[in-house]
ROTOR-564552 format. One record per residue: residue in one letter; x, y, z of N, C-alpha, C, CB in turn. Coordinates in steps of 0.05 Angstrom, whole numbers. Glycine has a CB too. Layout:
N
ATOM | resn | n_px | n_py | n_pz | ca_px | ca_py | ca_pz | c_px | c_py | c_pz | cb_px | cb_py | cb_pz
ATOM | A | X | Y | Z | X | Y | Z | X | Y | Z | X | Y | Z
...
END
This chain:
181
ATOM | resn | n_px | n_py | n_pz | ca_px | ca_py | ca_pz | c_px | c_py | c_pz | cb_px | cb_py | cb_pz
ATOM | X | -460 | 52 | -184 | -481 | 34 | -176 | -488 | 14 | -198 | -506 | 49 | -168
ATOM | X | -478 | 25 | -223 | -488 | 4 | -249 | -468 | -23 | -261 | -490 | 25 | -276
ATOM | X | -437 | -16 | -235 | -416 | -36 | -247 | -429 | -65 | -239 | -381 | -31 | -232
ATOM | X | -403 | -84 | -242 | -415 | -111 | -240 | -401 | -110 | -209 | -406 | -138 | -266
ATOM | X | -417 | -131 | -203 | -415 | -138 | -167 | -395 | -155 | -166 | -444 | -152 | -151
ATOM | X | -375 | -163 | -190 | -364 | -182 | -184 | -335 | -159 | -182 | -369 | -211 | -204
ATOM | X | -331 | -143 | -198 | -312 | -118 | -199 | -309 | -109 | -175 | -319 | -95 | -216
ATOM | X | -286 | -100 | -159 | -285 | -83 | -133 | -270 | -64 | -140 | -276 | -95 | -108
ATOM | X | -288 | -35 | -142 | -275 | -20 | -147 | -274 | 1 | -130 | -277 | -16 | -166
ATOM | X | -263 | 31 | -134 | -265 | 47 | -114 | -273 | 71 | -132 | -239 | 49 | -96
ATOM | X | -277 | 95 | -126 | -282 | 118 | -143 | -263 | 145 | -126 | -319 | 123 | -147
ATOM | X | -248 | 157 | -145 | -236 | 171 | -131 | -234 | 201 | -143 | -212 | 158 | -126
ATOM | X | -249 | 220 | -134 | -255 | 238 | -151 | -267 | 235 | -184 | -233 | 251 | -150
ATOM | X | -275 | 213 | -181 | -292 | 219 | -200 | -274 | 194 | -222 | -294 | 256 | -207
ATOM | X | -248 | 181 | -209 | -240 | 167 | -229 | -241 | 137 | -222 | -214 | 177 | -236
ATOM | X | -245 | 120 | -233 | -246 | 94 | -225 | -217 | 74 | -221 | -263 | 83 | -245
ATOM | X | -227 | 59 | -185 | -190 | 49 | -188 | -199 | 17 | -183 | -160 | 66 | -155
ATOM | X | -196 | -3 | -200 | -196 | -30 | -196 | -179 | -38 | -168 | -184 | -43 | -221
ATOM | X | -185 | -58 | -153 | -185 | -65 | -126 | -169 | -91 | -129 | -215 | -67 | -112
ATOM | X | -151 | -98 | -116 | -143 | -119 | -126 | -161 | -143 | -117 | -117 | -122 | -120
ATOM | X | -158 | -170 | -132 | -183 | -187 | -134 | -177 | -201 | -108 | -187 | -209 | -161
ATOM | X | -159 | -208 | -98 | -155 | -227 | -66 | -138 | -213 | -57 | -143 | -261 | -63
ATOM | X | -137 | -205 | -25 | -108 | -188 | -20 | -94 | -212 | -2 | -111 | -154 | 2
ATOM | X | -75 | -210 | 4 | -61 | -238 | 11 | -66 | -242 | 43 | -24 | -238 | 4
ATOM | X | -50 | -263 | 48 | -70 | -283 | 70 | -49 | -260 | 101 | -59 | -338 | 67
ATOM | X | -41 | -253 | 94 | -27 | -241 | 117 | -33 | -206 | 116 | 8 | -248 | 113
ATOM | X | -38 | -198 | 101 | -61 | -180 | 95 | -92 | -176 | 114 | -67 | -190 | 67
ATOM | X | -98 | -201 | 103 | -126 | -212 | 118 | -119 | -207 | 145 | -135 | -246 | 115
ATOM | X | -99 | -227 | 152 | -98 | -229 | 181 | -85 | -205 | 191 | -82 | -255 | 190
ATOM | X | -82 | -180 | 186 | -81 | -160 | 205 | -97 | -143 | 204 | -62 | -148 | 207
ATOM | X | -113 | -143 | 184 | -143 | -133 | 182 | -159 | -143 | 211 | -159 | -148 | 153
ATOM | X | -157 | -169 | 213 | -178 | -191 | 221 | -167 | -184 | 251 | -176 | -228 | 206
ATOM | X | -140 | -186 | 253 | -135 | -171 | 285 | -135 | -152 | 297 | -119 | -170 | 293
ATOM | X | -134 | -127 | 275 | -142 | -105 | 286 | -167 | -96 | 288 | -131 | -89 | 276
ATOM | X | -186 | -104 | 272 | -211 | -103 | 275 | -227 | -122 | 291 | -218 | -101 | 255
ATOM | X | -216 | -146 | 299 | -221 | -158 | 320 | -220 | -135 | 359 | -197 | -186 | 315
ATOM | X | -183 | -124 | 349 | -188 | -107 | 375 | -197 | -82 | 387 | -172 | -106 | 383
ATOM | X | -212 | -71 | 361 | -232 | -55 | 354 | -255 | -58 | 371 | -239 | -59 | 328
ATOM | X | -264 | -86 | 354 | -298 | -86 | 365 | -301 | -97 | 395 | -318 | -110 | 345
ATOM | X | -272 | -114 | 404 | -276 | -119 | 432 | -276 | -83 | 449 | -248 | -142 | 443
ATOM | X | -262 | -62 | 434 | -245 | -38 | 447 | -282 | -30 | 452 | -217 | -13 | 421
ATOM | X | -295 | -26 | 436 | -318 | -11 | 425 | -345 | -27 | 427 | -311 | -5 | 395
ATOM | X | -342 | -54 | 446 | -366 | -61 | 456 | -385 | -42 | 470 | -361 | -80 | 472
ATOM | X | -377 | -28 | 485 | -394 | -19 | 505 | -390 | 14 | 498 | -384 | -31 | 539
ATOM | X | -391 | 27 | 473 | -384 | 58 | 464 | -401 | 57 | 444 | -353 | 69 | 456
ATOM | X | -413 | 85 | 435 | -427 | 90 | 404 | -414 | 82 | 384 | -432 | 117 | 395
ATOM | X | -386 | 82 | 385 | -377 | 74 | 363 | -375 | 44 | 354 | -356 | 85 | 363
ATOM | X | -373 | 51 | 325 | -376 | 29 | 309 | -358 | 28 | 290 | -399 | 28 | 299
ATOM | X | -351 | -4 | 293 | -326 | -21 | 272 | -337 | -32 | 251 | -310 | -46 | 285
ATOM | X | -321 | -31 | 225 | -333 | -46 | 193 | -312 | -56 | 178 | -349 | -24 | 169
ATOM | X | -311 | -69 | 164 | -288 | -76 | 148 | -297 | -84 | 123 | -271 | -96 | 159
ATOM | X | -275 | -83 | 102 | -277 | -84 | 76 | -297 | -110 | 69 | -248 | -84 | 64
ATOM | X | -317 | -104 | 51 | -322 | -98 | 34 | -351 | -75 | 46 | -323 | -123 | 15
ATOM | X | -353 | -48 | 50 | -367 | -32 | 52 | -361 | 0 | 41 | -372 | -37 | 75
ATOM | X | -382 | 4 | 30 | -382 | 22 | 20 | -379 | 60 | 34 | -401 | 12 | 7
ATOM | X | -360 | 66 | 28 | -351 | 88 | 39 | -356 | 114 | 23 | -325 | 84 | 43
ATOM | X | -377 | 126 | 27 | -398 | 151 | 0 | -376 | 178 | 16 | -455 | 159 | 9
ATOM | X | -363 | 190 | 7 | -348 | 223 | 18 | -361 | 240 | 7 | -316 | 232 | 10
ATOM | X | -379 | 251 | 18 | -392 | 266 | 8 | -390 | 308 | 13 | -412 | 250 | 16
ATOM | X | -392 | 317 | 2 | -386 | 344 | 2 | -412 | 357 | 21 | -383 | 356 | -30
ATOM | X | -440 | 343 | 21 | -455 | 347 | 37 | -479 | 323 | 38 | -461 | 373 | 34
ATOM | X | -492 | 317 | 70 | -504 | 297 | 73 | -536 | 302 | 44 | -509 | 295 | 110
ATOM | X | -541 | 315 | 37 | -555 | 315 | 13 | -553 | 317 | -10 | -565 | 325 | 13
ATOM | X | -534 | 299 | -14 | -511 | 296 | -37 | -527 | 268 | -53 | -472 | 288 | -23
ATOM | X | -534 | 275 | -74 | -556 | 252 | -86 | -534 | 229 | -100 | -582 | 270 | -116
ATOM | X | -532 | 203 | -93 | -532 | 180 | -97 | -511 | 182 | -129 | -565 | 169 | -95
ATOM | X | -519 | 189 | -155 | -511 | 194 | -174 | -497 | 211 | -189 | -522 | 193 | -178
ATOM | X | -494 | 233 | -170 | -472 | 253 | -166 | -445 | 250 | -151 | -482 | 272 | -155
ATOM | X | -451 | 220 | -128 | -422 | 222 | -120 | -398 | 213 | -139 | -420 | 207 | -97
ATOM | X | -376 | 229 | -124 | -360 | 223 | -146 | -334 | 205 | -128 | -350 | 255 | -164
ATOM | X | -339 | 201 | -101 | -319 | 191 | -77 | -328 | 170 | -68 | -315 | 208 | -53
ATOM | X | -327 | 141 | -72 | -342 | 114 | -62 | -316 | 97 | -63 | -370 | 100 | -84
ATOM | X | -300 | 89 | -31 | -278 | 77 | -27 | -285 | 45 | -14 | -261 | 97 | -10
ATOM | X | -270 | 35 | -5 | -281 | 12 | 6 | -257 | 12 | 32 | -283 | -16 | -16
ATOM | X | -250 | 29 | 48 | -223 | 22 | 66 | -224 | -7 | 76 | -222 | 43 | 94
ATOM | X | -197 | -13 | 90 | -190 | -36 | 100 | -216 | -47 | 131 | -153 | -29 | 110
ATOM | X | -205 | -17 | 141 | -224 | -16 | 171 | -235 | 15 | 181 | -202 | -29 | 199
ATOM | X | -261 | 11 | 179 | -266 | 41 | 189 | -279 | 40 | 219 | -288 | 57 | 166
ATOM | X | -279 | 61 | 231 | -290 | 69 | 251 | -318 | 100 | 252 | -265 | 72 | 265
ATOM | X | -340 | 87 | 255 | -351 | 109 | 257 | -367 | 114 | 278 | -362 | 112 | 240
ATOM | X | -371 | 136 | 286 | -383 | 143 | 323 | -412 | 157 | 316 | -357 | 173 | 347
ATOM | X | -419 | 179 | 295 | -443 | 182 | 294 | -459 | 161 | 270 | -445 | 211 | 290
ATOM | X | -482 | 159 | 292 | -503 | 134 | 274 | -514 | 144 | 257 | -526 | 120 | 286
ATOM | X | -510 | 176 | 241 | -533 | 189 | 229 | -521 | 186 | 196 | -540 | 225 | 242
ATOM | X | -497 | 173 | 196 | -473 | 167 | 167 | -482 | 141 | 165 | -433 | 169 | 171
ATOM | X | -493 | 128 | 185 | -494 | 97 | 169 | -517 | 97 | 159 | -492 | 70 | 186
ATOM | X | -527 | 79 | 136 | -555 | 60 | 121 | -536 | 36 | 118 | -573 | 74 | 84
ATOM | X | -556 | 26 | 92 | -557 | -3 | 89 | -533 | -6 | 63 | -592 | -16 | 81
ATOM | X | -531 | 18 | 59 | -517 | 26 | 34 | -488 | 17 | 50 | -522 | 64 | 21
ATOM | X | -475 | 29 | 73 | -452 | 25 | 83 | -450 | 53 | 100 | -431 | 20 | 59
ATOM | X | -430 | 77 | 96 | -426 | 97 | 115 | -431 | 124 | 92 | -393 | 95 | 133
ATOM | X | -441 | 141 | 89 | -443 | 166 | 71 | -438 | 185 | 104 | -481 | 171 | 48
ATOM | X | -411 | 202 | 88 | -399 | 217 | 105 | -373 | 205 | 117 | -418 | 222 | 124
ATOM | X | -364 | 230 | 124 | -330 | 215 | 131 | -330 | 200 | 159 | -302 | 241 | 134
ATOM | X | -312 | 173 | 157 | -313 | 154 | 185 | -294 | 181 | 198 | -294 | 112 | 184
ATOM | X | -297 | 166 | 227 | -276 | 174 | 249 | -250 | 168 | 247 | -282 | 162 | 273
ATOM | X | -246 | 141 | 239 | -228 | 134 | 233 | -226 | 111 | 208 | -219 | 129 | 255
ATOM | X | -202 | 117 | 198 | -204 | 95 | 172 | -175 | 85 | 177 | -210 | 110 | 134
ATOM | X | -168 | 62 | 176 | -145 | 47 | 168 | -144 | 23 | 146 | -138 | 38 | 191
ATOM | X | -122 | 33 | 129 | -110 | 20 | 103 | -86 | -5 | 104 | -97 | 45 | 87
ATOM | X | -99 | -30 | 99 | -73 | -45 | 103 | -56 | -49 | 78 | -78 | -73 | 114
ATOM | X | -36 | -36 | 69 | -30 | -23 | 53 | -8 | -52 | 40 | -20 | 8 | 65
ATOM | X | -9 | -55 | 11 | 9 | -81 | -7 | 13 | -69 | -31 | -9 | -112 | -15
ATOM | X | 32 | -80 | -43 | 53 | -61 | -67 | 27 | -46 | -84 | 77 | -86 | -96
ATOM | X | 10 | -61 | -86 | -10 | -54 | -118 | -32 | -43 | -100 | -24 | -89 | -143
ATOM | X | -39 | -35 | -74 | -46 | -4 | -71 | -25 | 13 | -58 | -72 | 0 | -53
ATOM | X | -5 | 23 | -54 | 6 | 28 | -42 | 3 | 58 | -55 | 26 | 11 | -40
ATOM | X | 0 | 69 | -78 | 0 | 96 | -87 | -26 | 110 | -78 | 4 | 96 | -116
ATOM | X | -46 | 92 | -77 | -76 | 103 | -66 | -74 | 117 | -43 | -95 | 80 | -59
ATOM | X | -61 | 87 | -28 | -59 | 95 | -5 | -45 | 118 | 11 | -54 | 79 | 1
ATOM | X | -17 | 119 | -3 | 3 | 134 | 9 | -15 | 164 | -6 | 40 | 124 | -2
ATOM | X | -17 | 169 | -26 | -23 | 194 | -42 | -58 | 204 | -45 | -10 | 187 | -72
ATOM | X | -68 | 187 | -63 | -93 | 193 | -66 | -120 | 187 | -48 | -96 | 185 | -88
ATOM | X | -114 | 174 | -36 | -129 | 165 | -2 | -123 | 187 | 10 | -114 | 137 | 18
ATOM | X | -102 | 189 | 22 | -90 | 207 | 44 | -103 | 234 | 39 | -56 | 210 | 42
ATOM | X | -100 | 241 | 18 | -105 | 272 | 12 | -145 | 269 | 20 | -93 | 283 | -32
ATOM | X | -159 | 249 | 4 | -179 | 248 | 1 | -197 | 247 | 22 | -180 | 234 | -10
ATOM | X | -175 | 228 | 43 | -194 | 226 | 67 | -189 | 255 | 86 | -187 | 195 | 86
ATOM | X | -171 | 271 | 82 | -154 | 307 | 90 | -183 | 319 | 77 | -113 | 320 | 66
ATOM | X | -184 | 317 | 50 | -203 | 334 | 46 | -236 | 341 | 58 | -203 | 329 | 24
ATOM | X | -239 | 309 | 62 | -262 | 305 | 70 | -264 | 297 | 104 | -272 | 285 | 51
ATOM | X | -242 | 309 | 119 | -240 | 322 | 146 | -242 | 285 | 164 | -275 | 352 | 153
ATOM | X | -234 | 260 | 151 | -235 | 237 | 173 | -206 | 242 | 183 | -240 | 205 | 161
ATOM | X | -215 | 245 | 219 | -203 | 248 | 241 | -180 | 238 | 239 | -214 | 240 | 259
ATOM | X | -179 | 214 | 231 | -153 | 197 | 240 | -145 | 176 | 220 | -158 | 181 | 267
ATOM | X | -122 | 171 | 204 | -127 | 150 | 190 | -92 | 140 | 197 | -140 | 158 | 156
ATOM | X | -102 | 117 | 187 | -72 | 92 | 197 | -76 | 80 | 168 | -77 | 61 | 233
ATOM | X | -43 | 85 | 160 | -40 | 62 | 134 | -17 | 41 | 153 | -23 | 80 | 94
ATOM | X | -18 | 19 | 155 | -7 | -7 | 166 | 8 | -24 | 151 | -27 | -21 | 175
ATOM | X | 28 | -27 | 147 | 52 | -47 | 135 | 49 | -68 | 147 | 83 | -39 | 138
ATOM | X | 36 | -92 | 140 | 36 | -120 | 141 | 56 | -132 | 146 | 28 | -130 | 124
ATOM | X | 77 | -130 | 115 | 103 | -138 | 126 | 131 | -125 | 151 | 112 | -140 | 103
ATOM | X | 128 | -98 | 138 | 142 | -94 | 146 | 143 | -87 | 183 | 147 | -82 | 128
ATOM | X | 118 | -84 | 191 | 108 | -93 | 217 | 106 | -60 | 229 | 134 | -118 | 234
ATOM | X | 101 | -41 | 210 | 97 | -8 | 222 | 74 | -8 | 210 | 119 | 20 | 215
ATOM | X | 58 | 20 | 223 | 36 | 39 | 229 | 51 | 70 | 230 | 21 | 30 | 260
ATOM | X | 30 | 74 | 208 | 38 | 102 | 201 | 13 | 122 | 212 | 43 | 104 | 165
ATOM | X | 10 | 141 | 235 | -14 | 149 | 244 | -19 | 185 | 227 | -10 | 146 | 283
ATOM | X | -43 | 181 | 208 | -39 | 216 | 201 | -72 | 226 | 225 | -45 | 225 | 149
ATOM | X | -56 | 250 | 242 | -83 | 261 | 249 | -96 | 291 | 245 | -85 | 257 | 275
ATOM | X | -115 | 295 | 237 | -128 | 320 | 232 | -128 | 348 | 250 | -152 | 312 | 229
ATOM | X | -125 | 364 | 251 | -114 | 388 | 263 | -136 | 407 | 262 | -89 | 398 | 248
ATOM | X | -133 | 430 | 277 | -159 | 447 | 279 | -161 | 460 | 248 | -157 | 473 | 304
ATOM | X | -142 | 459 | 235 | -140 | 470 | 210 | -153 | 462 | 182 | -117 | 470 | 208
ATOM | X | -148 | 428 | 194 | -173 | 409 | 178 | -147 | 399 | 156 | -210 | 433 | 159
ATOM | X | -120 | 394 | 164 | -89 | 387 | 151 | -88 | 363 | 174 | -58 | 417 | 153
ATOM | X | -71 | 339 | 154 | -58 | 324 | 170 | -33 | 329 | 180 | -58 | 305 | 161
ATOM | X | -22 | 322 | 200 | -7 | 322 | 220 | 6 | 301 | 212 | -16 | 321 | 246
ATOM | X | 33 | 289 | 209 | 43 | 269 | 220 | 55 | 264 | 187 | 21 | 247 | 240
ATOM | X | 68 | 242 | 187 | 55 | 212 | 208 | 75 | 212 | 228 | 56 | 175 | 192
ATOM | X | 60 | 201 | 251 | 74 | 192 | 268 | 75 | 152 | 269 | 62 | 208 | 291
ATOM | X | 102 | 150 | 263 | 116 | 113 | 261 | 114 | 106 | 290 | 156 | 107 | 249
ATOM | X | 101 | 75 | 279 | 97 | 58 | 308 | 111 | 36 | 289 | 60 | 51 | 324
ATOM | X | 121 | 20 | 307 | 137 | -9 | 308 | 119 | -27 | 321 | 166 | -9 | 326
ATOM | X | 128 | -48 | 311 | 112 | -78 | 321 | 111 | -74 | 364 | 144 | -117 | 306
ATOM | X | 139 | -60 | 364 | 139 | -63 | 399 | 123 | -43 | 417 | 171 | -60 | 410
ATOM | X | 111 | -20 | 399 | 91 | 1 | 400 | 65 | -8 | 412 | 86 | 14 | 373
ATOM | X | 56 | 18 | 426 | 24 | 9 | 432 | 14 | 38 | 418 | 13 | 3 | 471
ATOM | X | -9 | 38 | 405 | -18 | 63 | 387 | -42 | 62 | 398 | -17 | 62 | 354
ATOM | X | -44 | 103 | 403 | -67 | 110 | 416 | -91 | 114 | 398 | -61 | 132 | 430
ATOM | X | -110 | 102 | 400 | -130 | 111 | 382 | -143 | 138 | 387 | -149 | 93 | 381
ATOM | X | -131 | 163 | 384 | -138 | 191 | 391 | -172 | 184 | 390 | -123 | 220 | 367
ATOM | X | -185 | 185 | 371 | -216 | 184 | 373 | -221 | 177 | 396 | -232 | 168 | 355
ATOM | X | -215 | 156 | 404 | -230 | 147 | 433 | -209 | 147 | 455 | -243 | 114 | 433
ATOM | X | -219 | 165 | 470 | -194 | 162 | 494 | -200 | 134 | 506 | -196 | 189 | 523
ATOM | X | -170 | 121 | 516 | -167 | 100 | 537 | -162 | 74 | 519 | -196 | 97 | 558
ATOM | X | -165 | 75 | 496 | -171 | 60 | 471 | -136 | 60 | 455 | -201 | 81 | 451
ATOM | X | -125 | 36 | 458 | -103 | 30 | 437 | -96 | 4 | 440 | -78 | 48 | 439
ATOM | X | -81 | 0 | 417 | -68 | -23 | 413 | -40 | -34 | 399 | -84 | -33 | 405
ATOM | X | -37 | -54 | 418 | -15 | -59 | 426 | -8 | -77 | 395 | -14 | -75 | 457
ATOM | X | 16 | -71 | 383 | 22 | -76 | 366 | 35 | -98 | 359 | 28 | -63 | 360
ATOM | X | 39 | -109 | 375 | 55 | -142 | 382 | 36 | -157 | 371 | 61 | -154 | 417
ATOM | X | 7 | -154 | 394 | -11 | -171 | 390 | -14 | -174 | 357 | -35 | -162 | 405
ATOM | X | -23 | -150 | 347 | -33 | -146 | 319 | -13 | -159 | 302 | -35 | -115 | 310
ATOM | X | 12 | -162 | 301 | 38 | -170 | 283 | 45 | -193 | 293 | 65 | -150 | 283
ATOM | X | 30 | -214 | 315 | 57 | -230 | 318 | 31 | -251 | 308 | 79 | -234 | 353
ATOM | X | 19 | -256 | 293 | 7 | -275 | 271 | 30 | -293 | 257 | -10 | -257 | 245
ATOM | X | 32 | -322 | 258 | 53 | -332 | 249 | 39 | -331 | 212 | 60 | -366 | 268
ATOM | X | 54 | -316 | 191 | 42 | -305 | 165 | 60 | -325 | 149 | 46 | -270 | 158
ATOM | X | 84 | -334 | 157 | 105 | -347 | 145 | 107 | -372 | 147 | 125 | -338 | 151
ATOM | X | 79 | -391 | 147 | 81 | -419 | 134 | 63 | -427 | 117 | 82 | -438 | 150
END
């Protein structure tokens, strides 16, 4: 809470990971489409869509004081369905769903120290998303409280958003952003 506001960082057990300062413009834009077909998906449901820059508290329990956390991420796009994790702060407690749009210089977070982090702390569903290379990698949570998967989607894929039945998207839409002029 004491860094500078101009720094974006993340905290990950307790260790600090610098954020990169701009993520690139094709980056943006599949953020900006998938979370566009989010909030149209999730007009009319409890749940609720956010995107980076918000603060993500993992907490070991909801009376987990402010200065003790040691887990404050910022995901790409989260999803969360109970209203009792949000303040003004951002979400304390694990989203429903989190998705990572994943570029060389996070790519170890993501693939390794994310993955496990968001396993530990029991979020349902998480998608790390290849920009370029035009796949979705889906990990989902098991009665066991282990991820499952991944299960690979392609650009020609439609991916189910398990959290919400009736709820997916079509992956064309999301990838066919002209990124290459």
């Amino acid at each position: 809470m004491n860094w500078p506001d101009d720094e974006r960082l993340e905290l990950i057990n307790g260790v600090p990971y610098l954020l990169a300062p701009s993520p690139s413009r094709q980056h943006q834009e599949v953020v900006m489409a998938l979370s566009a077909t989010l909030y149209q998906a999730l007009r009319n449901h409890p749940c609720r869509v956010y995107v980076a820059p918000l603060d993500v508290r993992l907490v070991n329990n909801q009376d987990e004081q402010e200065a003790h956390m040691i887990n404050v991420v910022q995901p790409d796009i989260v999803v969360v369905c109970d209203p009792a994790k949000l303040d003004d702060r951002g979400v304390k407690g694990a989203p429903d769903l989190i998705i990572e749009v994943t570029s060389p210089s996070t790519a170890t977070n993501d693939y390794i120290r994310k993955r496990k982090l968001y396993e530990q702390h029991g979020v349902k569903e998480y998608w790390i998303v290849h920009p370029i290379d035009h796949i979705v990698m889906v990990y989902l949570l098991n009665d066991q409280g282990q991820y499952e998967g991944p299960v690979f989607y392609s650009k020609e894929d439609e991916v189910p958003v398990r959290i919400i039945p009736g709820v997916s998207i079509k992956l064309e839409e999301i990838f066919s952003q002209k990124t290459d002029q």
